[in-house]
Structure formats: C-alpha cells, structure tokens
C-alpha positions, 0 to 999 in steps of 0.5 A, a space after each residue: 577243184 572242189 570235191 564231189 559229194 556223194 553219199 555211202 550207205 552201208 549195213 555193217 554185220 557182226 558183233 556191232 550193237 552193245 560195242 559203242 559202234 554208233 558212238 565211234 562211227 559218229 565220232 569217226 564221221 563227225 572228224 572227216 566233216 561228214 553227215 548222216 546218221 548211225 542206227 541199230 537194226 533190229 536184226 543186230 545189224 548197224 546202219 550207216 548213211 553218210 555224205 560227204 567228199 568221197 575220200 573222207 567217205 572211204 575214209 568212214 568206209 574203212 572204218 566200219 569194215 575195222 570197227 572199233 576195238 570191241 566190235 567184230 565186223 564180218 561183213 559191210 554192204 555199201 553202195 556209193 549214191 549220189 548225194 541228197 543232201 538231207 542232213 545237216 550234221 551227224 547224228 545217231 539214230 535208236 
C-alpha cells in the first residue's frame, strides 16, 4: 500500500531563531525524505511547511514541538492539509 501525502504546516513558538532550529529542521526533514521549506518570522517565530507521508510528518512534528538542544519551544501551531506538491526538496528560507 502506498502512503498518503499530505502536507503540515506548523508555526513553532519560543527561543527559535539564533538556535540553528532551521538547520536542524532541515536536517531532520531531509532524513524522513520530506519537502518544503523552514523560514524565520519576523515576530521570532519559526515556520515549517513539509510534505510528505504522514508518518514521516509526525515524525517532523515531534521534533518541532522538542527542538533542538538550544531552542526552547512553547508552543507549535499546525494544521495537516492536503498535499501541494510544490516543492522539490527541503529547503531554508531567510
């Protein structure tokens, strides 16, 4: 059986800029085989958009609400969308 696609955007809150959170996250999307991109916000806030099969999604998912050791996440807004299929690797944004 061939997995569903599906696409997660999330907003990840707290001390995530200055923390190398893009970096890992790209790192992090690039092993679970996902796309999209990781950008900074200007309110300090992280944006994640990722597609790919929905478990290697959670998978990303629970990383962002963990964060890597120097980041302090609070809070992770998502929403599970169907996919675009819009981009064709994982990239980060400025």
């Amino acid at each position: 059986m061939v997995a569903t696609t599906a696409r997660l955007q999330a907003t990840v809150r707290g001390i995530v800029q200055g923390v190398n959170f893009r970096f890992y996250t790209r790192q992090q999307a690039m092993a679970l085989r996902l796309t999209g991109r990781v950008a900074n916000r200007p309110d300090g806030n992280v944006e994640v958009v990722a597609e790919g099969p929905r478990a290697a999604l959670d998978q990303l998912l629970a990383f962002l609400q963990q964060g890597p050791s120097m980041a302090r996440v609070d809070d992770v807004q998502y929403d599970f969308l169907p996919a675009t299929r819009e981009f064709d690797e994982f990239q980060i944004d400025a």
